[in-house]
N, C-alpha and C positions, 0 to 999 in steps of 0.2 A: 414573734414566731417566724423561722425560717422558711422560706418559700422549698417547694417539694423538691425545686433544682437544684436549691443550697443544702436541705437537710440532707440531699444523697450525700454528695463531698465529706460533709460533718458526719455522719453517720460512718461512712469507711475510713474517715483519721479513728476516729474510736474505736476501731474495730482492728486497726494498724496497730494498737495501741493493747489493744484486751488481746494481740495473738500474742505478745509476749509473755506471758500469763502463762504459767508454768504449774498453777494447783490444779486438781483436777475437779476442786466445787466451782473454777470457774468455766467451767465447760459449757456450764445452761446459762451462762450470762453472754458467753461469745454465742451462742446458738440464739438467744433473743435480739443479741444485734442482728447481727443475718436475718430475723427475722422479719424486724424494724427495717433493713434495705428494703428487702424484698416490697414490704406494705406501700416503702415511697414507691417503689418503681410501679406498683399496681394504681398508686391514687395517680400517677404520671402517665398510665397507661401505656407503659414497657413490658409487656408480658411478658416475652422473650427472657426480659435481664431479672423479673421477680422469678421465671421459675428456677432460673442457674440461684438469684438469691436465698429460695426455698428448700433447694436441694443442701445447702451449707450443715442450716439445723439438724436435718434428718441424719448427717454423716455424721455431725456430734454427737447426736441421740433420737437413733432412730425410733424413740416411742413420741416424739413431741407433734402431737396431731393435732396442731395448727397448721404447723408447715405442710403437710400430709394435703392437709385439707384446701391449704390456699393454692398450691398447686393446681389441684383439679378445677378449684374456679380460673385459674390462671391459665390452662389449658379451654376453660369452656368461653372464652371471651374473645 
């Protein structure tokens, strides 16, 4: 398993990779990476860089209330 420093890096080639993505069912797969950043950067304890990561999903689809919700813990820490 990748350590939380390395899974950031790994996490945003994927993400580099899922923006070329041109269907529109791949919408809530780029909005769960962003979401998966955001998680590293909270177990990393980067508040700051999960809530820009959290805010990503919601621009995708703004009903995805995880992201909604990890925010506020993200702001309460």
């Amino acid at each position: 398993m990748l350590t939380p420093v390395l899974m950031i890096p790994a996490l945003t080639m994927m993400l580099a990779g899922a923006a070329t993505l041109a269907a529109p069912g791949q919408a809530r797969e780029r909005a769960q990476i962003h979401y998966q950043i955001g998680m590293e950067h909270m177990r990393a304890e980067a508040y700051g860089a999960a809530i820009e990561a959290f805010t990503e999903p919601i621009t995708i689809d703004d009903t995805h209330a995880l992201a909604h919700y990890m925010i506020g813990r993200a702001h309460s820490l």
